[in-house]
N, C-alpha and C positions, 0 to 999 in steps of 0.2 A: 590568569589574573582573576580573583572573586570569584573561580568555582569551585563548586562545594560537591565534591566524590563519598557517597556516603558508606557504612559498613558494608562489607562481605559482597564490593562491588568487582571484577575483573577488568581489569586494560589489558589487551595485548598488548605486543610487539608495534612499533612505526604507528602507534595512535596520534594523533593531531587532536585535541580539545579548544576551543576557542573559551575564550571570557566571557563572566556572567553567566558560566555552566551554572544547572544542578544535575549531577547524576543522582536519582535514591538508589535504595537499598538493591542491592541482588541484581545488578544489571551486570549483561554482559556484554563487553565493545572487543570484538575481535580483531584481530591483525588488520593494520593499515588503513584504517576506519579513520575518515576526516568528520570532526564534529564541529560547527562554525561557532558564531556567538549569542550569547543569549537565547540557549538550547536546551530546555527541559525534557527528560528524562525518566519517566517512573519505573516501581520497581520491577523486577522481573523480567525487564525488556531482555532480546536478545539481536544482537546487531553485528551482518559477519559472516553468519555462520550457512554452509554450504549452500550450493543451488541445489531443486530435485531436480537434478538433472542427471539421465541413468544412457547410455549403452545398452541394448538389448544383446547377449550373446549367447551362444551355445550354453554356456556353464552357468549364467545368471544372470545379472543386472550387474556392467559396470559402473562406475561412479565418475562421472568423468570431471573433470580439475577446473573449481570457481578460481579464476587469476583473477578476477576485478575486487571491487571497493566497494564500499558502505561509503556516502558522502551525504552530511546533513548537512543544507542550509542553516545562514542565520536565523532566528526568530521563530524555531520551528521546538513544538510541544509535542511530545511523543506519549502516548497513554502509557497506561499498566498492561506488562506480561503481552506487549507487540512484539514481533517477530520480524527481521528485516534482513533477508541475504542477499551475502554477497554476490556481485556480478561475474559472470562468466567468462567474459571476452574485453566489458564496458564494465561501469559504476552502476552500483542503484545508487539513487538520488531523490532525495527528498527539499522540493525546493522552496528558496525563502519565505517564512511566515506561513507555513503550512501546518496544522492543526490534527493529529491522531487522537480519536480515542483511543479505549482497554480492547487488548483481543483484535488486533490487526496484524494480517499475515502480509507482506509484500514479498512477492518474488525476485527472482534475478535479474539483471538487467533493466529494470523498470525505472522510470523517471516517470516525477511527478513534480508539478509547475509548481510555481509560486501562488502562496495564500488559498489552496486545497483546502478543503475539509470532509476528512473521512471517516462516520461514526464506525460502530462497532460493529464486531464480527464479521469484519469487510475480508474478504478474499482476492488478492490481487495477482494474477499470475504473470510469470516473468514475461519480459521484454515488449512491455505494457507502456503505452508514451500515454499518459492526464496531463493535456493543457493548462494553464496558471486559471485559478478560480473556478476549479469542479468544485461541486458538492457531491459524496457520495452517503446514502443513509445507512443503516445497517443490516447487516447479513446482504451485502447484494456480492455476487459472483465474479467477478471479471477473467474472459475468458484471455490463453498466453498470444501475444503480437499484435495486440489491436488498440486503437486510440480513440480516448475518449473527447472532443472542442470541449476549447474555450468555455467557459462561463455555463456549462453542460450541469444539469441537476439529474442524478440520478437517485429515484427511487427506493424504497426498502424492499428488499428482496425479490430486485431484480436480478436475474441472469445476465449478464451480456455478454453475448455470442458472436456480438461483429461489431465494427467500429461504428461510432458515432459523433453525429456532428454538434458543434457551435453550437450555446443558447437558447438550447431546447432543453423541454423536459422529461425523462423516457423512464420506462415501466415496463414491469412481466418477463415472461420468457416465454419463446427468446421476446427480445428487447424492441421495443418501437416507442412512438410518440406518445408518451402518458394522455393524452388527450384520444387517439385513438386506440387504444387498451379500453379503456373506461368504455367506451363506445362499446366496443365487442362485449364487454362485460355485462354492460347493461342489455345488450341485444340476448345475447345467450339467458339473461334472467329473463325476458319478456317470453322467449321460447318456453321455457319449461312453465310459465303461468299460461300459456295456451294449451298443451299438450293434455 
């Protein structure tokens, strides 16, 4: 009901769209893909579509079978030209009222909380658990199986290489307390004005 699918957009197969959709232009929503209500969409997204997930073998890289889901919450804005695959085993999940910019890669299996906000060029590798109310800035790395707390602010272009907790704020690579980064930073610069 009142959603608006715009040109030379793709639905698979067993799609779910909730009301008060916009999909734009050039989006693609793959097989079995649940999209909740009042879900905006920009163009070029691609939502669905494989895990990297390979088999190492004798002959090459098998591809091994995404059987999960693409699941957006209600209230949830997807930027321009995101990228979002499907689950492995589980759903990705992107939850209520969560916020993408343009140039968002999210992995397999990854769930991300309610009311997130993640700028651009964020890299998010599969089977990734963001508690409800991260902030992530842009170009920062997230390395695959690790979890980000609660109310967690991370950094521009940080790496994170190991989970992290609740209501702090972290920085660099690998990843620690922004407040102690800054420290070493500054230390390291007092060093070389002695030298």
């Amino acid at each position: 009901k009142n959603t608006v699918i715009q040109p030379n957009s793709f639905i698979g197969h067993n799609v779910t769209i909730g009301d008060n959709c916009v999909i734009h232009s050039n989006v693609s929503i793959y097989d079995d893909a649940v999209i909740g209500n009042r879900v905006t969409i920009h163009g070029n997204c691609v939502l669905g579509a494989n895990a990297f997930y390979y088999k190492k073998r004798k002959e090459g890289y098998d591809r091994l079978l995404s059987s999960g889901r693409v699941v957006i919450k209600d209230n949830v804005d997807i930027g321009a030209s995101c990228t979002i695959d499907r689950g492995v085993t589980g759903d990705t999940t992107i939850g209520e009222g969560s916020k993408l910019d343009n140039l968002i890669q999210i992995g397999h299996d990854t769930v991300i909380g309610k009311k997130c906000l993640i700028a651009s060029q964020v890299g998010i590798a599969g089977c990734v658990i963001i508690e409800d109310q991260v902030t992530i800035w842009g170009q920062v790395g997230v390395g695959s199986g690790l979890t980000i707390g609660r109310n967690a602010i991370v950094l521009g272009k940080t790496g994170v290489t190991k989970s992290i907790g609740p209501d702090k704020t972290y920085f660099g690579l690998p990843v620690d307390e922004a407040r102690n980064k800054f420290k070493e930073i500054a230390a390291v610069r007092k060093l070389a004005k002695g030298s």
